[in-house]
N, CA, C and O of each residue as an XYZ file, in Angstrom:
548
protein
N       0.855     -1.171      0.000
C       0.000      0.000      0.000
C       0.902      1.234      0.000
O       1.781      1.511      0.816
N       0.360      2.181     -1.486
C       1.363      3.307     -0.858
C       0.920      4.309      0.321
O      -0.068      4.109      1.028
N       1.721      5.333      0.431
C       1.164      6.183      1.617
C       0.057      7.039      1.295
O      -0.724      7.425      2.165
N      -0.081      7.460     -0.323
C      -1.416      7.952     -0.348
C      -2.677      7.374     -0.090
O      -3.688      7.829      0.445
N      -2.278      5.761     -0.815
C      -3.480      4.859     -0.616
C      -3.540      4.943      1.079
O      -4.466      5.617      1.529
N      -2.758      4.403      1.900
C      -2.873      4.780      3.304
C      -3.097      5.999      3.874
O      -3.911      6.089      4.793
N      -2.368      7.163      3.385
C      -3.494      8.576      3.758
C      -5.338      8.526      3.139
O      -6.307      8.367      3.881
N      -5.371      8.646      2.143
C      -6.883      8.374      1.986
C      -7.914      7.249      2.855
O      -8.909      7.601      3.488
N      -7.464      5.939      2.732
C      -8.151      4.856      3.479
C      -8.125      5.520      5.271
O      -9.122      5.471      5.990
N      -7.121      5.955      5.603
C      -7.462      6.851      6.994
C      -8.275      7.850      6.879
O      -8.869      8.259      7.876
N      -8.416      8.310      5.892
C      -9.183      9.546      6.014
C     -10.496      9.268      5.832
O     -11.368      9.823      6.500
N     -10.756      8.351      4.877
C     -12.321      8.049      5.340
C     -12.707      7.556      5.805
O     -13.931      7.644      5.712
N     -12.022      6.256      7.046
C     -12.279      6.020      8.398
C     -12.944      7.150      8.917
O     -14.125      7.357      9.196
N     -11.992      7.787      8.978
C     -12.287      9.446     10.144
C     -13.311      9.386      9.470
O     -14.127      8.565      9.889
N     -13.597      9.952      8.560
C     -14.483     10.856      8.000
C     -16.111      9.776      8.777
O     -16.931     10.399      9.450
N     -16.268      8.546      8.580
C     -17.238      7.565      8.674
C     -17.376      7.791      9.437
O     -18.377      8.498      9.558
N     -16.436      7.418     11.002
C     -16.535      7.546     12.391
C     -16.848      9.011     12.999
O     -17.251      9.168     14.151
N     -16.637      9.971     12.166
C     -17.144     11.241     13.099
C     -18.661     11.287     12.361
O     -19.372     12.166     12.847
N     -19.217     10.600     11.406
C     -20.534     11.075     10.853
C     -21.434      9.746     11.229
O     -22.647      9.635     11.049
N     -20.675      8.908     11.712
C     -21.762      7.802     12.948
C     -22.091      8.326     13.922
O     -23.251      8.500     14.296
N     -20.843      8.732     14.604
C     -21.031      9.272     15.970
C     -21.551     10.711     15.705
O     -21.054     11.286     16.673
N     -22.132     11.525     15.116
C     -22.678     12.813     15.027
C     -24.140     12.890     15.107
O     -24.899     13.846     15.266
N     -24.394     11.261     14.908
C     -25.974     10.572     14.891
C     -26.050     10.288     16.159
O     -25.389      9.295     16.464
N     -26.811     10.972     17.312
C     -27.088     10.293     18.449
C     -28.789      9.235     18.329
O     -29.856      9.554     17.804
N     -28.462      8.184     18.926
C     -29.816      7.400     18.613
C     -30.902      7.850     20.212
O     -30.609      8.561     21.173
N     -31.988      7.186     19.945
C     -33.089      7.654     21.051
C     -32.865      6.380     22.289
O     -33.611      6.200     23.252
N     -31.517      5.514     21.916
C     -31.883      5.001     23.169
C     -31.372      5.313     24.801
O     -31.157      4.524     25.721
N     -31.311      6.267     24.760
C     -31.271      7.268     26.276
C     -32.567      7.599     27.044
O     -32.773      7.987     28.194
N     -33.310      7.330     26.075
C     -35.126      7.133     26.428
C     -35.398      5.719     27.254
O     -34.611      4.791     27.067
N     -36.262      5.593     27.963
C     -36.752      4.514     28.301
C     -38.548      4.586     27.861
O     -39.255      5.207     28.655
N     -39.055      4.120     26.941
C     -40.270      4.092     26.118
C     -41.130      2.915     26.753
O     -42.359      2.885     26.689
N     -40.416      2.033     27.317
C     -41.609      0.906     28.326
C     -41.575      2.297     29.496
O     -42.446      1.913     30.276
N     -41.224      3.269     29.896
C     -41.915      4.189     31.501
C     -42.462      5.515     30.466
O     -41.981      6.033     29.458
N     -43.658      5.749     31.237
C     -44.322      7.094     31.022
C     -44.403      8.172     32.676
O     -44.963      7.772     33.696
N     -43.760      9.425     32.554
C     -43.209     10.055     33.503
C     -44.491     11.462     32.832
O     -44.392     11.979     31.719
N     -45.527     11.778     33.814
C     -46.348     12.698     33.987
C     -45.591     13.962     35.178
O     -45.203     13.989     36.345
N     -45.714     14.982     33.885
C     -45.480     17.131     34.484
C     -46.290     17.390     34.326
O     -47.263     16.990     33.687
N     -45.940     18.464     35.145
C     -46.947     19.747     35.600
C     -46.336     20.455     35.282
O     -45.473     19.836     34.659
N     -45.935     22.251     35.216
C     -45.085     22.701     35.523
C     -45.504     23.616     34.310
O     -46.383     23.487     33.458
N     -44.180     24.970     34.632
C     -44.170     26.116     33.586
C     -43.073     26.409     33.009
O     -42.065     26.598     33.691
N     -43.042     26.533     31.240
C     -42.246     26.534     30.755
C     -41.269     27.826     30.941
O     -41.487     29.021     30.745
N     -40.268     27.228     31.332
C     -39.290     28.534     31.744
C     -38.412     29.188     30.524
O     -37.993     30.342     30.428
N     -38.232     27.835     29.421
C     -37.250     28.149     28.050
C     -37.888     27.105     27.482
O     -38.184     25.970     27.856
N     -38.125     28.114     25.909
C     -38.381     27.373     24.397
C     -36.986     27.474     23.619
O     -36.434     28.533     23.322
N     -36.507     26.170     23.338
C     -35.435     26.299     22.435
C     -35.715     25.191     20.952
O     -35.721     23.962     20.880
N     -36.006     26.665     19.488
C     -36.573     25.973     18.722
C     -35.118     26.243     17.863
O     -34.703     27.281     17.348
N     -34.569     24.994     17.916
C     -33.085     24.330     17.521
C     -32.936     22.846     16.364
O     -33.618     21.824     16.434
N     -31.947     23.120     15.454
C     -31.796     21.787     15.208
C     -30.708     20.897     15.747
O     -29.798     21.712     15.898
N     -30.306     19.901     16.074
C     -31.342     19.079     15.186
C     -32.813     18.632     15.749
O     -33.751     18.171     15.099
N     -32.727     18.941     17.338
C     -33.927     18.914     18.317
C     -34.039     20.239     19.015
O     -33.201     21.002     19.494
N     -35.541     20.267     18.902
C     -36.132     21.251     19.904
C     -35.976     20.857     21.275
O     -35.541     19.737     21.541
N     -36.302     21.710     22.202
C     -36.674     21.629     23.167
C     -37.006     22.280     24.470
O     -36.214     23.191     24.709
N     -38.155     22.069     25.634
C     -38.589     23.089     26.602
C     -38.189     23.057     27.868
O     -38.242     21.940     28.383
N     -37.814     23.905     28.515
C     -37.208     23.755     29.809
C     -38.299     24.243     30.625
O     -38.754     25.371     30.436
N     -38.975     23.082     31.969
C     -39.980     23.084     32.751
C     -39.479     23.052     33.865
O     -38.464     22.429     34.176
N     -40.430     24.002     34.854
C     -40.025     23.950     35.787
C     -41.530     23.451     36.295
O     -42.603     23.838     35.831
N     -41.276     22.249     37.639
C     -42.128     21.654     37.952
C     -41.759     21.123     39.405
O     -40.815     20.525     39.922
N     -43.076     21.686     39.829
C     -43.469     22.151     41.582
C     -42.951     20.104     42.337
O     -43.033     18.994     41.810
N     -42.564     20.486     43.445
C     -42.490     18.967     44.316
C     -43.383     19.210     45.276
O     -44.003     20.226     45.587
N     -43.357     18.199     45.669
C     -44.370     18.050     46.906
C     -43.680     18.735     47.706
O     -44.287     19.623     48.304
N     -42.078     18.545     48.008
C     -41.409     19.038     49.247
C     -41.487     20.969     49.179
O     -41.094     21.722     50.070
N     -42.170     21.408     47.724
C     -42.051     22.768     47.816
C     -41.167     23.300     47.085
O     -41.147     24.524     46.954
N     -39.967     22.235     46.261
C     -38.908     23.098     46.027
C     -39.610     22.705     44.495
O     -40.613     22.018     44.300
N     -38.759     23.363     43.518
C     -38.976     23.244     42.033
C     -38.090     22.555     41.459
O     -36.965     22.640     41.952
N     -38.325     21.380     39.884
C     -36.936     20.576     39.929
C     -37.334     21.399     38.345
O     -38.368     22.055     38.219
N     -36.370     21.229     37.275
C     -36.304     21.772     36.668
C     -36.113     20.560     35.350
O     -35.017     20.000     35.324
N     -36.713     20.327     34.728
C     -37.011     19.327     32.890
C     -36.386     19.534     32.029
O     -35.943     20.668     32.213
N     -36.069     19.201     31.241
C     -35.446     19.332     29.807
C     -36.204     18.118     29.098
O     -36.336     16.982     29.552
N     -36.635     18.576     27.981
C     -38.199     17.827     26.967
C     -37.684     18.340     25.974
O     -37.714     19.507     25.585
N     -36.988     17.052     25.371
C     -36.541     17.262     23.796
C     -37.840     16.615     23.059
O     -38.290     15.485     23.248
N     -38.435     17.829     21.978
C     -40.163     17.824     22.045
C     -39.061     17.718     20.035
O     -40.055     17.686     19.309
N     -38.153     17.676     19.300
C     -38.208     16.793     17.846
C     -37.551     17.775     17.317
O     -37.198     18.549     18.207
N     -37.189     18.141     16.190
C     -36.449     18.757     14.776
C     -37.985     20.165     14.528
O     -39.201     19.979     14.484
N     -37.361     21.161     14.445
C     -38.649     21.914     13.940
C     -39.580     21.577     12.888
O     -40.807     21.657     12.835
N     -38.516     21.094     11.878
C     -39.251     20.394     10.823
C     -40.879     19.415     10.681
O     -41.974     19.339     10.123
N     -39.860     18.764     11.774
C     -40.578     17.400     12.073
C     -42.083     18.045     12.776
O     -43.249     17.757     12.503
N     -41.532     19.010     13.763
C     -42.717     19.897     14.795
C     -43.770     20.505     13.910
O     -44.971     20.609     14.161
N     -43.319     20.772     13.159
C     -44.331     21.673     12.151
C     -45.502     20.550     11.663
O     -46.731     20.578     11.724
N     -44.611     19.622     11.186
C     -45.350     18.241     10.120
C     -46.587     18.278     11.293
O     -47.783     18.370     11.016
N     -46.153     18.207     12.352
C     -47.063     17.245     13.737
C     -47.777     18.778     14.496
O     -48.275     18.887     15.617
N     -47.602     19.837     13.424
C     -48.752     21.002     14.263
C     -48.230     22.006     14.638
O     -48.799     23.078     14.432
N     -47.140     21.962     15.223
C     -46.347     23.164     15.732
C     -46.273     23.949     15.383
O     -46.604     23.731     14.218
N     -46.000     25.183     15.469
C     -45.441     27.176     15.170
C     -44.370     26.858     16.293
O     -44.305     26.222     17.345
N     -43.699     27.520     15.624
C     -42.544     28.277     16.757
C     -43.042     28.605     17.782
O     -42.492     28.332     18.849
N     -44.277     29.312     17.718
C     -44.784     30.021     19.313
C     -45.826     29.467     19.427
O     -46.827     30.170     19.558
N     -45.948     28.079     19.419
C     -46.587     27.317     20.248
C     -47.060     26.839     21.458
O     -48.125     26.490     21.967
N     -45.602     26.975     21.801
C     -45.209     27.076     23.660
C     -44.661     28.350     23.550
O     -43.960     28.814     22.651
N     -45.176     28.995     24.858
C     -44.205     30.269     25.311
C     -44.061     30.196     27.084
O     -44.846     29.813     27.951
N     -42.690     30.748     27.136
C     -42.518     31.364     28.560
C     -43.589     31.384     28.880
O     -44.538     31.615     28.132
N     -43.656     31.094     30.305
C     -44.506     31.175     31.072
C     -45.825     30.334     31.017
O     -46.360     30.194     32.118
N     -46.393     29.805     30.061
C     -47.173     29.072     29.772
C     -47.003     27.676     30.730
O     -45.996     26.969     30.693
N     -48.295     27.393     31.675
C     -48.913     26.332     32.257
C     -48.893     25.015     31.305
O     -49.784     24.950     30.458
N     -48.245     24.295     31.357
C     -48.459     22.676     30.869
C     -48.205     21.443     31.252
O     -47.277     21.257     32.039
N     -48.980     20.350     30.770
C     -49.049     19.173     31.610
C     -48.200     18.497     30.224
O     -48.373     18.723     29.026
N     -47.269     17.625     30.888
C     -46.413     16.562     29.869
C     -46.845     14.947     30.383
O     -47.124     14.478     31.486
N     -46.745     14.348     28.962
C     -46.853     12.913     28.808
C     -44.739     13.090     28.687
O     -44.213     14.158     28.372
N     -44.104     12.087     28.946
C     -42.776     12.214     28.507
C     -42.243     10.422     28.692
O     -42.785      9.649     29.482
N     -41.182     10.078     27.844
C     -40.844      9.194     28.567
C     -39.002      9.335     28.819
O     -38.196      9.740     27.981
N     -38.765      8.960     29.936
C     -38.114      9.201     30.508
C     -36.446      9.010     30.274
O     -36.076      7.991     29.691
N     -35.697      9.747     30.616
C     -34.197      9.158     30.131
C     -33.879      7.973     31.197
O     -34.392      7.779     32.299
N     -33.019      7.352     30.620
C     -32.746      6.029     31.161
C     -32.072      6.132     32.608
O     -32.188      5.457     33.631
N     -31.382      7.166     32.294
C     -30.057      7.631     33.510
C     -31.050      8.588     34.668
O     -30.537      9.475     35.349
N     -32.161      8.323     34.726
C     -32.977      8.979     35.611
C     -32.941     10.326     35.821
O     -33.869     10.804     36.473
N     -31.857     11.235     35.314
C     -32.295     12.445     35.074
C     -33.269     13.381     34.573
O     -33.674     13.221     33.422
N     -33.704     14.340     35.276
C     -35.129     15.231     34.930
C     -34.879     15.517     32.868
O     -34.444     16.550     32.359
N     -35.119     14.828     32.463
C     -34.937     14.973     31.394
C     -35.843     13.837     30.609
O     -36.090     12.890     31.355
N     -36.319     13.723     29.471
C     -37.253     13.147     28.677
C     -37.067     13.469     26.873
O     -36.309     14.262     26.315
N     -37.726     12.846     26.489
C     -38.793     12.901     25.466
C     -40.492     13.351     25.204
O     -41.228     12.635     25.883
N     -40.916     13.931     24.733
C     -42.261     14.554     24.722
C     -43.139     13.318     23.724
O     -42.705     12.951     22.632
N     -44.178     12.891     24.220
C     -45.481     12.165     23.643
C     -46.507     13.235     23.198
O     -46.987     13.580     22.118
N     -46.644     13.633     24.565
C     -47.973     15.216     24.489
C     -47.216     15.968     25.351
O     -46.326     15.635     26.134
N     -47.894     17.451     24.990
C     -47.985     18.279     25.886
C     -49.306     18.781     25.481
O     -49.822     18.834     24.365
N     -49.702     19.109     26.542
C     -51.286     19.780     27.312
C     -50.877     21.316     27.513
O     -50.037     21.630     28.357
N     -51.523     22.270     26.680
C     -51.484     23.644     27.232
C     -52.488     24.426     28.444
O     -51.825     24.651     29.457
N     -53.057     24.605     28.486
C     -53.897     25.444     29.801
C     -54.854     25.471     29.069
O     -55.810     25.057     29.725
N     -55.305     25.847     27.575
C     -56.446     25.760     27.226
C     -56.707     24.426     26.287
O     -57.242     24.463     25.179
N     -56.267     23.354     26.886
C     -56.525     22.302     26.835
C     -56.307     21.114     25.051
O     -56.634     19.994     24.657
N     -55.323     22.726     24.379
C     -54.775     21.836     22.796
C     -53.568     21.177     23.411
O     -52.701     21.408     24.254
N     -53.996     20.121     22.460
C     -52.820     18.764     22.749
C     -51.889     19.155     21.862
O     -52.416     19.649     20.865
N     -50.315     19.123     21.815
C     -49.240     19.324     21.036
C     -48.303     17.475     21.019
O     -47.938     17.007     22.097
N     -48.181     17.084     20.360
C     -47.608     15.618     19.776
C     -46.449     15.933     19.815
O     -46.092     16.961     19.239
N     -45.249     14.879     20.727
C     -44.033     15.091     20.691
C     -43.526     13.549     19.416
O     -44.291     12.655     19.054
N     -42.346     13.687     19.093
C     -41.831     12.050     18.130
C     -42.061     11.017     18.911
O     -42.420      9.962     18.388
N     -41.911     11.105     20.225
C     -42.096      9.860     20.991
C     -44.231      9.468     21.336
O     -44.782      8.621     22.039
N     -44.840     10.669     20.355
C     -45.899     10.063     20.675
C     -45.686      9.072     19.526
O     -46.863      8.712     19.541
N     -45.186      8.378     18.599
C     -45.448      7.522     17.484
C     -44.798      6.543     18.348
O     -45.103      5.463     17.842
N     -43.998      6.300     19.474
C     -43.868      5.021     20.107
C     -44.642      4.756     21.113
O     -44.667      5.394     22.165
N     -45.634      3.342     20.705
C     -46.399      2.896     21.938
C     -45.958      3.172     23.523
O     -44.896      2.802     24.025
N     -46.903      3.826     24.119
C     -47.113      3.680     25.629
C     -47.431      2.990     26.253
O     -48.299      2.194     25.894
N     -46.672      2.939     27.983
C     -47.123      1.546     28.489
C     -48.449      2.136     28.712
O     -48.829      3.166     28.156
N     -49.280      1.305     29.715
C     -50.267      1.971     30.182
C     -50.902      2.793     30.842
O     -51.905      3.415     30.492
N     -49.997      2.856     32.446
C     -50.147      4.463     33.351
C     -48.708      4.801     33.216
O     -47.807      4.173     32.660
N     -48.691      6.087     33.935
C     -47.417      6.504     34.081
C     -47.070      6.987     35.606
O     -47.991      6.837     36.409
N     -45.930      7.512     36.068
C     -45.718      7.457     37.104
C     -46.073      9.663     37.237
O     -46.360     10.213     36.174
N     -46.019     10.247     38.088
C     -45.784     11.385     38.162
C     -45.119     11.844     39.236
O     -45.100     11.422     40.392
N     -44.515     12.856     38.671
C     -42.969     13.213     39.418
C     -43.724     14.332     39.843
O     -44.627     14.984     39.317
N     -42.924     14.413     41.301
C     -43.173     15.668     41.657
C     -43.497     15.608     43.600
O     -43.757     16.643     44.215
């Protein structure tokens, strides 16, 4: 092999391995648990390659824990209903989510529930739900 043939064949290793790994997959989700919010959206971040809302949501003990709800691709949000200002600051909403694996306040969006009662569809509503869910808080 010469060294160009060996510079090139390295180079599109690299090239493969940084554009696998640039793909994160959804299994950081756990899709057998459904994790029920309350709470008010503190930050809309309408981003690619995922959106997502930062909730803040009341405990029993009084204190507030704080969500991260990667709610899909704007693209994708639009297909399934969305505007950009769909959700806003301050806005009251109830989440369907399912949960990250590593038990951190963090999720995936199924639904979200606004205050006047329109349902918004997250990507993880197209994966079956178990049957109840647990609620945090």
């Amino acid at each position: 092999m010469t060294k160009l043939t060996g510079w090139i064949t390295s180079a599109a290793l690299a090239f493969v391995g940084t554009a696998a790994s640039s793909h994160h997959s959804t299994a950081e989700f756990d899709y057998s648990k459904t994790v029920l919010l309350e709470g008010t959206i503190k930050e809309v971040q309408w981003t690619n390659p995922h959106s997502y809302v930062q909730v803040l949501v009341p405990q029993k003990d009084g204190s507030v824990a704080q969500w991260g709800i990667e709610i899909g691709a704007p693209a994708i949000n639009v297909g399934m209903g969305w505007r950009k200002d769909s959700v806003k600051i301050g806005d009251k909403v109830k989440l369907d989510i399912a949960p990250a694996r590593s038990g951190a306040n963090y999720g995936t969006l199924r639904h979200l529930t606004l205050a006047n009662g329109r349902v918004l569809d997250g990507v993880a509503a197209r994966v079956k739900a178990p049957p109840s869910g647990n609620i945090a808080g």
